[in-house]
Backbone as ProteinMPNN parsed JSONL, in Angstrom:
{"seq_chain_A": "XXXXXXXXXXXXXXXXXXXXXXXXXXXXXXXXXXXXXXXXXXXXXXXXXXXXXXXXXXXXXXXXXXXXXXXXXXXXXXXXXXXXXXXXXXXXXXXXXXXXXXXXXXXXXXXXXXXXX", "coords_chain_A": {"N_chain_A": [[-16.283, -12.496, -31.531], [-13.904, -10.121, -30.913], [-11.702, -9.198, -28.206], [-11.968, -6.033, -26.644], [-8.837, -3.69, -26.042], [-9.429, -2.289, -23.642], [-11.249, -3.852, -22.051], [-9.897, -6.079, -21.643], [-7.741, -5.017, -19.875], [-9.085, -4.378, -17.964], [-10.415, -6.92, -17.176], [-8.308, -8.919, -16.268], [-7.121, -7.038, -14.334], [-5.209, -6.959, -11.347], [-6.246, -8.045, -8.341], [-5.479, -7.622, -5.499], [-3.919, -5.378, -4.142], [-1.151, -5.216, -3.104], [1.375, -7.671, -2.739], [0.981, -9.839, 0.241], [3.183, -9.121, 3.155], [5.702, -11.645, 5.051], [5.298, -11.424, 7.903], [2.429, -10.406, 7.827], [1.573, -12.312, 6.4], [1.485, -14.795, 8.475], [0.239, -13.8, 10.933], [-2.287, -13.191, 9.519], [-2.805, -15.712, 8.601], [-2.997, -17.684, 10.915], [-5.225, -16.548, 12.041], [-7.47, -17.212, 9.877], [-6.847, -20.049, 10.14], [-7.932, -20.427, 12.78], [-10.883, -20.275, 12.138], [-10.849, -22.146, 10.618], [-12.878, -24.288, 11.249], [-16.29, -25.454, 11.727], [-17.535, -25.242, 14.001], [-16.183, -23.155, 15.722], [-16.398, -21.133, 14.185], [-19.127, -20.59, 14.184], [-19.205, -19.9, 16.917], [-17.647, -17.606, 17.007], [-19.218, -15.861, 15.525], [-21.757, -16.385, 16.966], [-21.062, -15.258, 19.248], [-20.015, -12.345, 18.528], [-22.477, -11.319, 17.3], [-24.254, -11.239, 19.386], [-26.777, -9.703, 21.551], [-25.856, -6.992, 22.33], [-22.73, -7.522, 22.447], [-21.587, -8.967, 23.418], [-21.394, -12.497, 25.204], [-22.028, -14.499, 27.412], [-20.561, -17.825, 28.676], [-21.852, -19.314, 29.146], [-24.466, -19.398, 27.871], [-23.464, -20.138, 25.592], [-22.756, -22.834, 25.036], [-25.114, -24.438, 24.75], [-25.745, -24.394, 22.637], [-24.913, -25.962, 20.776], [-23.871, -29.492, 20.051], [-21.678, -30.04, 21.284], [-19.546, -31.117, 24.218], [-18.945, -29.195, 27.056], [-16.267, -29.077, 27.823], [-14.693, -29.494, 25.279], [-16.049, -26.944, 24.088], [-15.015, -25.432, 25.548], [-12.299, -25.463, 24.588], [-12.825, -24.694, 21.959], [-12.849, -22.083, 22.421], [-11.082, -21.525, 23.669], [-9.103, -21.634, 21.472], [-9.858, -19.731, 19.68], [-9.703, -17.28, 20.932], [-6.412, -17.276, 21.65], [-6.277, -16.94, 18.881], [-6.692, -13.901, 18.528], [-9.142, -13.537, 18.012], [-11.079, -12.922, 19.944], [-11.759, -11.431, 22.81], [-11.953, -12.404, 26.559], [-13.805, -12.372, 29.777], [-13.236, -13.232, 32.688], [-16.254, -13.178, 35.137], [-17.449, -13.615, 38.207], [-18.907, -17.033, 38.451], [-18.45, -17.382, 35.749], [-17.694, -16.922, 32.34], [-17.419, -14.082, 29.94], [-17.274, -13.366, 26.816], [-16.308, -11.719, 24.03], [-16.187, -10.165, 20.422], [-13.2, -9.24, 18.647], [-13.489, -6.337, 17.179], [-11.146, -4.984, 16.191], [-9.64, -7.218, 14.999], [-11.693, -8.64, 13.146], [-11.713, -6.54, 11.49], [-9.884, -6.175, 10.277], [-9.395, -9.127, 9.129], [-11.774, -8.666, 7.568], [-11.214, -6.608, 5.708], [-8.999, -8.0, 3.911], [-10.005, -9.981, 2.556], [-12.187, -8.861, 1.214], [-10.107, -6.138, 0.085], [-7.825, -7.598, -0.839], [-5.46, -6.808, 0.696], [-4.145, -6.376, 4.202], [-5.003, -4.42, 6.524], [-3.079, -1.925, 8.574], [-2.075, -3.34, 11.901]], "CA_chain_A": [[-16.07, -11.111, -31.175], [-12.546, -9.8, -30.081], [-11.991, -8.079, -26.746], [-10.787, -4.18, -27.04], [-7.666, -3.157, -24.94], [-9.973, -1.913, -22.341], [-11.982, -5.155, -21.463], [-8.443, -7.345, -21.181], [-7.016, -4.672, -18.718], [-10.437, -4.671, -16.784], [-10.687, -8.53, -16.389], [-6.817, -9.033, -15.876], [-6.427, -6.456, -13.153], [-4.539, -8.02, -10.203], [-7.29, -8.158, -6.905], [-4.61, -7.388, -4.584], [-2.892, -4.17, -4.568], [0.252, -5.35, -2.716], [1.016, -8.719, -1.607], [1.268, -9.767, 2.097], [4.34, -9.814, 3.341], [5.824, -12.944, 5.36], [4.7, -11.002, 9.154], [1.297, -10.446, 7.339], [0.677, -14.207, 6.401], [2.044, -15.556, 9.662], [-0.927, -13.231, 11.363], [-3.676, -14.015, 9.085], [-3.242, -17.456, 8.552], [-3.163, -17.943, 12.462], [-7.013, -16.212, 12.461], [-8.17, -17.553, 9.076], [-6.733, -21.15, 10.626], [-8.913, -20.818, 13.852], [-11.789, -20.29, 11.749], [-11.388, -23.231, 9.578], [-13.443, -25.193, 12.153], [-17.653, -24.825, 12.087], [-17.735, -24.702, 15.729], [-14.999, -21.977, 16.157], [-16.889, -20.016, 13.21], [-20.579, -20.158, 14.628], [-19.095, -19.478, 18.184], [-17.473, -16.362, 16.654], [-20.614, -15.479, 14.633], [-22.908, -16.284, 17.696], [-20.246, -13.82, 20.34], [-19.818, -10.987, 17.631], [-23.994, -11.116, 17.172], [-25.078, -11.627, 20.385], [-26.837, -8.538, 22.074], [-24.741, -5.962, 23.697], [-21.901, -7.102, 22.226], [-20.749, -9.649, 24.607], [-22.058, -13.586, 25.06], [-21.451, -15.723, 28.619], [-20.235, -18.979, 27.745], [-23.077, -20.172, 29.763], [-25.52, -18.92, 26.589], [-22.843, -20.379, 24.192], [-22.379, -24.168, 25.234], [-26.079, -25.345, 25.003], [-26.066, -23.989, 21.283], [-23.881, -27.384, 20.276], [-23.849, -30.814, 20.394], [-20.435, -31.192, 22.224], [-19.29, -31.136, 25.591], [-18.588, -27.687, 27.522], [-14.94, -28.84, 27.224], [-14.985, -29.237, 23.919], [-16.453, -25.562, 24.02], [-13.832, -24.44, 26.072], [-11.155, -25.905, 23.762], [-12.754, -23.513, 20.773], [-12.71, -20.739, 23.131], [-9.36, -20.445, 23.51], [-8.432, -21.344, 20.114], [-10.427, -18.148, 18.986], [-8.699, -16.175, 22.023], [-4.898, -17.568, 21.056], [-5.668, -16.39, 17.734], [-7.006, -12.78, 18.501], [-10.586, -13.017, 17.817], [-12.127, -12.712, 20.789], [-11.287, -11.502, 24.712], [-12.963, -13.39, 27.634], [-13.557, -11.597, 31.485], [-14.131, -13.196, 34.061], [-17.497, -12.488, 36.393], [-17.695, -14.514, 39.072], [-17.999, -18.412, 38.115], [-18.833, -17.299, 33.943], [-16.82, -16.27, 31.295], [-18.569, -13.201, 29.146], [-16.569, -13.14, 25.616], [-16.352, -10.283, 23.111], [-15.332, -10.423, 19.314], [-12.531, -8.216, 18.451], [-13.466, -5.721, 16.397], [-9.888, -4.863, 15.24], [-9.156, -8.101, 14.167], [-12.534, -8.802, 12.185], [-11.752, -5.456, 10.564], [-8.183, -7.004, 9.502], [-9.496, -10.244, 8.477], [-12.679, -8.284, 6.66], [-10.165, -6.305, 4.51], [-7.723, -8.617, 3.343], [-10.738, -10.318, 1.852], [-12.515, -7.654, 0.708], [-9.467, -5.865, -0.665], [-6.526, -8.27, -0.738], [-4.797, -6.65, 1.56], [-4.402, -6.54, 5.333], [-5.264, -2.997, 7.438], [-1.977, -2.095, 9.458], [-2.314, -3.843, 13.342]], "C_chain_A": [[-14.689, -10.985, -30.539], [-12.49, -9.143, -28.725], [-10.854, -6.7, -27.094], [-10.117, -4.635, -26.026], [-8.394, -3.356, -23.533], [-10.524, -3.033, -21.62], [-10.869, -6.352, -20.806], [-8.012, -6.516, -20.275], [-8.279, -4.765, -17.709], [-10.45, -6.143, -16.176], [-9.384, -9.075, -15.894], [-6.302, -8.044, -14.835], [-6.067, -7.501, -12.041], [-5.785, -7.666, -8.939], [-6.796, -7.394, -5.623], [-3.588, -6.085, -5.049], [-1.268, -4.367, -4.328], [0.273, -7.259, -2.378], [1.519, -8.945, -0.443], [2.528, -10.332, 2.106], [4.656, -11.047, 4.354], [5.237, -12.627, 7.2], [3.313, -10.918, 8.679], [0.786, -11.758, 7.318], [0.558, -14.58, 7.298], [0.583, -15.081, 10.6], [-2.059, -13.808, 11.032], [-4.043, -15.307, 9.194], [-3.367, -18.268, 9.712], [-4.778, -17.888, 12.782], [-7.853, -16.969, 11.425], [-7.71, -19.518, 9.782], [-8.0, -21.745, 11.654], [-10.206, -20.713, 13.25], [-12.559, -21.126, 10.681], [-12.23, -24.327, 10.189], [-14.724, -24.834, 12.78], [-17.957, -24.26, 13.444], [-17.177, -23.935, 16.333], [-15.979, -20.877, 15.344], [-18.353, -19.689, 13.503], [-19.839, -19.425, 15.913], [-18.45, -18.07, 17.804], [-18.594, -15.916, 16.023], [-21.767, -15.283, 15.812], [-22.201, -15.027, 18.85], [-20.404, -12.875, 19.774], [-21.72, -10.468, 17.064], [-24.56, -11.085, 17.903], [-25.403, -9.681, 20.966], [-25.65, -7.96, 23.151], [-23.076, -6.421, 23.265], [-20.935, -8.88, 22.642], [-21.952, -10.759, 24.528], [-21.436, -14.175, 26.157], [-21.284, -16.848, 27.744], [-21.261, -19.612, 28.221], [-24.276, -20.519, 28.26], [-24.56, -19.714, 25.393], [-23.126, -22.268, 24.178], [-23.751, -25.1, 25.09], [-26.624, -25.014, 23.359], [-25.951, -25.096, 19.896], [-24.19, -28.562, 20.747], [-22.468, -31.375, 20.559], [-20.654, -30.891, 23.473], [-18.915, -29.569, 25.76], [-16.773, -27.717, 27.703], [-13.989, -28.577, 26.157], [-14.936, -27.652, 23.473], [-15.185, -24.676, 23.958], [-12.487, -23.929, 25.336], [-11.202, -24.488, 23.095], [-12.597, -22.16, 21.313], [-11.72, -20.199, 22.903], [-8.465, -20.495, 22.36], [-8.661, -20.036, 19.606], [-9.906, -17.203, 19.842], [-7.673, -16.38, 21.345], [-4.601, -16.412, 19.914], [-6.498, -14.707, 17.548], [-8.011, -12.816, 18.628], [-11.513, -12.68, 18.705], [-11.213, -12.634, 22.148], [-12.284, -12.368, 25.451], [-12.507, -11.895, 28.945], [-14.04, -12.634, 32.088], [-14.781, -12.612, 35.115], [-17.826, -13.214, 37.234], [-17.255, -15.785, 38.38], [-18.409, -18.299, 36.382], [-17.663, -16.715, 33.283], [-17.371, -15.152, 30.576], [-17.032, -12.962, 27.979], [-17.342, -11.89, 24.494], [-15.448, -10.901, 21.737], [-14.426, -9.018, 19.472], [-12.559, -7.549, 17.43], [-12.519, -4.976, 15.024], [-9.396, -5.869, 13.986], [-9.818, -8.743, 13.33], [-12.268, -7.822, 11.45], [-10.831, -6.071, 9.835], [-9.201, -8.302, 8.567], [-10.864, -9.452, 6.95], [-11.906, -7.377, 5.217], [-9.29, -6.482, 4.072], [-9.221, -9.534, 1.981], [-11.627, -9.709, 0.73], [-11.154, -6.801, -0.187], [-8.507, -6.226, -1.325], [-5.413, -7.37, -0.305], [-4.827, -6.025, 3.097], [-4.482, -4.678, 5.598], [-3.649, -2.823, 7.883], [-2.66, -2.38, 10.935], [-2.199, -2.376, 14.29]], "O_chain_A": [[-14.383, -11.772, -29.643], [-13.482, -8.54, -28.317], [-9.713, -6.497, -27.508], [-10.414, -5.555, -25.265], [-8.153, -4.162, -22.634], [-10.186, -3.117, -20.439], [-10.985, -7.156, -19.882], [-7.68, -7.244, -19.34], [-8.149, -5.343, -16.63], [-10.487, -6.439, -14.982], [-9.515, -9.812, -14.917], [-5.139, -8.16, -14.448], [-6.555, -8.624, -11.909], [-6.022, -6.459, -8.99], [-7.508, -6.716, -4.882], [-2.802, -5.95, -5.986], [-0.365, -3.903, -5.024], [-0.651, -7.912, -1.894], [2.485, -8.294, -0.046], [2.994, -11.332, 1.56], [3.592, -11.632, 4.556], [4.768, -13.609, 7.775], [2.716, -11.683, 9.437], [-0.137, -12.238, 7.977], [-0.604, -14.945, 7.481], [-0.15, -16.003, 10.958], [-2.746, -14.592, 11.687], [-5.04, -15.882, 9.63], [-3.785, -19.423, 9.628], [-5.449, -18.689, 13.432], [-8.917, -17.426, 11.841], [-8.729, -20.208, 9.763], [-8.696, -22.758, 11.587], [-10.99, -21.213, 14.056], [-13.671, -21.135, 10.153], [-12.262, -25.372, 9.54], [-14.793, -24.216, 13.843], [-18.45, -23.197, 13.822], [-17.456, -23.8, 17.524], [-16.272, -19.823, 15.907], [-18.81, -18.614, 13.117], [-19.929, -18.198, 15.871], [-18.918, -17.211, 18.551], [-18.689, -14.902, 16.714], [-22.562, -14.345, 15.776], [-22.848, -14.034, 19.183], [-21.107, -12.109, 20.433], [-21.999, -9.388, 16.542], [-25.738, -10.889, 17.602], [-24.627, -8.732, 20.849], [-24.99, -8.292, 24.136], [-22.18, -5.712, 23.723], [-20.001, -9.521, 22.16], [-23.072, -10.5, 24.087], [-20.243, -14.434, 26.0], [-21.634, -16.972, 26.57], [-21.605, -20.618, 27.601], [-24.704, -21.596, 27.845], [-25.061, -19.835, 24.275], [-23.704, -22.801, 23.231], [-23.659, -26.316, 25.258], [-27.738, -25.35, 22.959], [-26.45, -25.156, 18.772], [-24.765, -28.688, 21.828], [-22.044, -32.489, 20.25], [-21.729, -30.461, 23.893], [-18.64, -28.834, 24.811], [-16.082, -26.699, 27.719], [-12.993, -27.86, 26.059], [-14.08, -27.165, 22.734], [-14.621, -23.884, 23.204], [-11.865, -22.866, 25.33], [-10.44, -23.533, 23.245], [-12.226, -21.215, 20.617], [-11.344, -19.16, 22.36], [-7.465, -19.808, 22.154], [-7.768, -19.319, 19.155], [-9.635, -16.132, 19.298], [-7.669, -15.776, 20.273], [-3.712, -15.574, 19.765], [-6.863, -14.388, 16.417], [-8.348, -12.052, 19.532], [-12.612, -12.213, 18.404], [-10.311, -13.393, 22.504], [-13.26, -12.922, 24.945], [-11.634, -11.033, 29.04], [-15.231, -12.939, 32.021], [-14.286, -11.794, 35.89], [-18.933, -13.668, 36.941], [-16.149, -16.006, 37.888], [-18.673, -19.375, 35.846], [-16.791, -16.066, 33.861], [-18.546, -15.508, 30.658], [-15.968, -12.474, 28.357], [-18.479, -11.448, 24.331], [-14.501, -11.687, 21.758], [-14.728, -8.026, 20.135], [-11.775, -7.887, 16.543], [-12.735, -4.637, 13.861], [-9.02, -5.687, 12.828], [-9.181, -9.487, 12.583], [-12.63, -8.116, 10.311], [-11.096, -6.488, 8.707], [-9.576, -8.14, 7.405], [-10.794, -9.697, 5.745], [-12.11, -7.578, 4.02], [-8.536, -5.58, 3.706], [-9.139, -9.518, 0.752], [-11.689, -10.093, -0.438], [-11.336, -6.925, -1.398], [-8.11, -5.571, -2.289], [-4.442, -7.245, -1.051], [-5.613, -5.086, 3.22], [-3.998, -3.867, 4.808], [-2.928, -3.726, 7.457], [-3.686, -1.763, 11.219], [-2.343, -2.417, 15.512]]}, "name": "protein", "num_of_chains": 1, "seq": "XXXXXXXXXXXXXXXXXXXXXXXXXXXXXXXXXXXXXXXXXXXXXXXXXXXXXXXXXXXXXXXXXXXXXXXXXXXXXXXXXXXXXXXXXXXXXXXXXXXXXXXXXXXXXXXXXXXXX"}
C-alpha cells in the first residue's frame, strides 16, 4: 500500500514547535539533571503529593534506605535546581514543590517547548 500526501505530513510533523534556545537548555537541563537520580525523583514525587502541599523532612527521611545526610544532600540538589523551597519551623524543614517549575518542565515534554519563566 502507498502512503497519500496526507499520512507522510501527519507522521513527519516536527514535535517541537520551536527549538530551545541555548538560556532554555542551560535551565532545563539543570532540573531534568536533578531528577536523573531515583531518590531526588521519589523525594519530589513524595513533597509535590504529600497532603497540604508541603512535606517535613522529618516524614521524608524514614521513606529511604539512606542516611538523613544523604537526604539532605538530595534536598538541596532539588532546591539548587528550582524544584522545591524549604522553611524553616523550629528544628524541621517543611518543603514545597514548585509549581512554576513543574509546569515548565511538564510543557517542554508535553509540547516540546518550554513556558516563558
Amino acid at each position: 500500500m502507498v502512503a497519500e500526501p496526507a499520512d507522510v505530513v501527519g507522521c513527519c510533523s516536527p514535535l517541537a514547535r520551536e527549538p530551545l534556545d541555548a538560556e532554555q537548555a542551560v535551565d532545563l537541563s539543570r532540573s531534568f539533571k536533578a531528577l536523573g537520580d531515583p531518590v531526588r525523583l521519589r523525594l519530589l514525587s513524595l513533597i509535590a503529593s504529600h497532603e497540604g502541599g508541603e512535606a517535613c523532612v522529618c516524614e521524608l527521611t524514614d521513606t529511604f534506605e539512606v542516611t538523613g545526610p544523604t537526604i539532605s544532600h538530595h534536598l538541596k540538589v532539588l532546591r539548587e535546581a528550582g524544584l522545591i523551597t524549604g522553611e524553616r519551623r523550629g528544628t524541621w524543614v517543611y518543603y514545597r514543590a514548585d509549581p512554576d517549575a513543574l509546569r515548565r518542565l511538564s510543557d517542554v515534554l508535553a509540547t516540546g517547548r518550554p513556558i516563558p519563566a
